[in-house]
N, C-alpha and C positions, 0 to 999 in steps of 0.2 A: 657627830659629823666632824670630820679635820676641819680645822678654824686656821686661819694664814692671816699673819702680819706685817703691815708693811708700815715702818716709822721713819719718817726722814725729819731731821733734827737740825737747828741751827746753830751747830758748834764743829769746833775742829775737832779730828778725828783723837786726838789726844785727850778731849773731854770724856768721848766714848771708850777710850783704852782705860780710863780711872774709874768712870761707871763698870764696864763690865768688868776690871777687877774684884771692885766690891763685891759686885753681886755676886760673881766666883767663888769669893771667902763666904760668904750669905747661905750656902747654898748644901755649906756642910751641914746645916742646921735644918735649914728649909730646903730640901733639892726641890727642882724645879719639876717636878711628877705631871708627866703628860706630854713635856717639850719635845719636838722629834726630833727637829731643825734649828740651825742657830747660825745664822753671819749677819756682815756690817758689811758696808763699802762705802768709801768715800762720794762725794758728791759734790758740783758745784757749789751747794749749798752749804756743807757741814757732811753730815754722814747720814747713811740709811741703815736700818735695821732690818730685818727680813726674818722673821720666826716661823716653825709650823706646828703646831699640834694638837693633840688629839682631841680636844672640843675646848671649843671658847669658853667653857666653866674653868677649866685648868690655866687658860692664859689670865682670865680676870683674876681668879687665886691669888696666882703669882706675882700678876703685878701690884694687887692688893697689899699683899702681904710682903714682899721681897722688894719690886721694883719704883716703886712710886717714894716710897720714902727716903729710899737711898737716892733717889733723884733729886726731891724736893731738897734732902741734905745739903747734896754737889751745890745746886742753882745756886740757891744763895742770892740771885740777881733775878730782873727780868731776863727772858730772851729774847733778842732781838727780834725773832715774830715764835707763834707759836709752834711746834713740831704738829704734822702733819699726818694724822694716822688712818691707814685704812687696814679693815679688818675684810677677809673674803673664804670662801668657800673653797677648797682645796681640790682637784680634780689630776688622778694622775702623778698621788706621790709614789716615787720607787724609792724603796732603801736596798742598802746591800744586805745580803742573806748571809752569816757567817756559816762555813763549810764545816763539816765534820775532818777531824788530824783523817791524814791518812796514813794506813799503817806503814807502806813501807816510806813513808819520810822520813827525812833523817832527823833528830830531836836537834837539837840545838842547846848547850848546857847558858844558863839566865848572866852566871857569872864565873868566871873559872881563874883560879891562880895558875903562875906560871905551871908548876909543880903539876896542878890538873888537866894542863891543857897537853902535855907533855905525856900524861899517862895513855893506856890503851882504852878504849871508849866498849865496855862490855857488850856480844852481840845481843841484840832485840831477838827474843822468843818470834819462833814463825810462826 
């Protein structure tokens, strides 16, 4: 079942920019397997969290293993109250579908020196 998370936090949003760095660099070791969704937004409060994926075994994982102790790290303090979490059932996710190239587009060269950009672009096979 898709598992959906909603965290609203009592910190400024700048707390949440250092959290989710870490866990970024974290993630080369440990990727986050199962995550679909991933934003933050601000809040009267501090900031919210907003996750989606693929079964609440995969988000306890993670935060087991990834997010809770790099948090625990950050705090350091009490927080002002405690963050706020609701976990729900997910109904109705779309993601984009990535397209197949199509043949007659044009390529686009990744990187080109003057010298390349300057030459004739060889024709594509019909």
């Amino acid at each position: 079942m898709t598992y959906g998370l909603m965290q609203t936090v009592p910190l400024p949003i700048e707390a949440y920019e250092q959290i989710h760095a870490q866990i970024g660099a974290a993630q080369v070791q440990r990727p986050a397997h199962g995550l679909l969704v991933h934003f933050a937004r601000t809040t009267e409060q501090g900031y919210q969290v907003v996750e989606v994926w693929e079964s609440k075994e995969d988000c306890d994982r993670f935060f087991a293993e990834v997010v809770n102790p790099i948090v625990e790290r950050f705090a350091g303090r009490p927080l002002p109250s405690e963050p706020v979490i609701e976990g729900f059932e997910v109904y109705g996710l779309l993601t984009p579908v990535a397209e197949p190239a199509r043949q007659d587009a044009p390529s686009v060269p990744s990187q080109s020196t003057p010298a390349q950009a300057d030459s004739p672009t060889p024709a594509a096979p019909a």
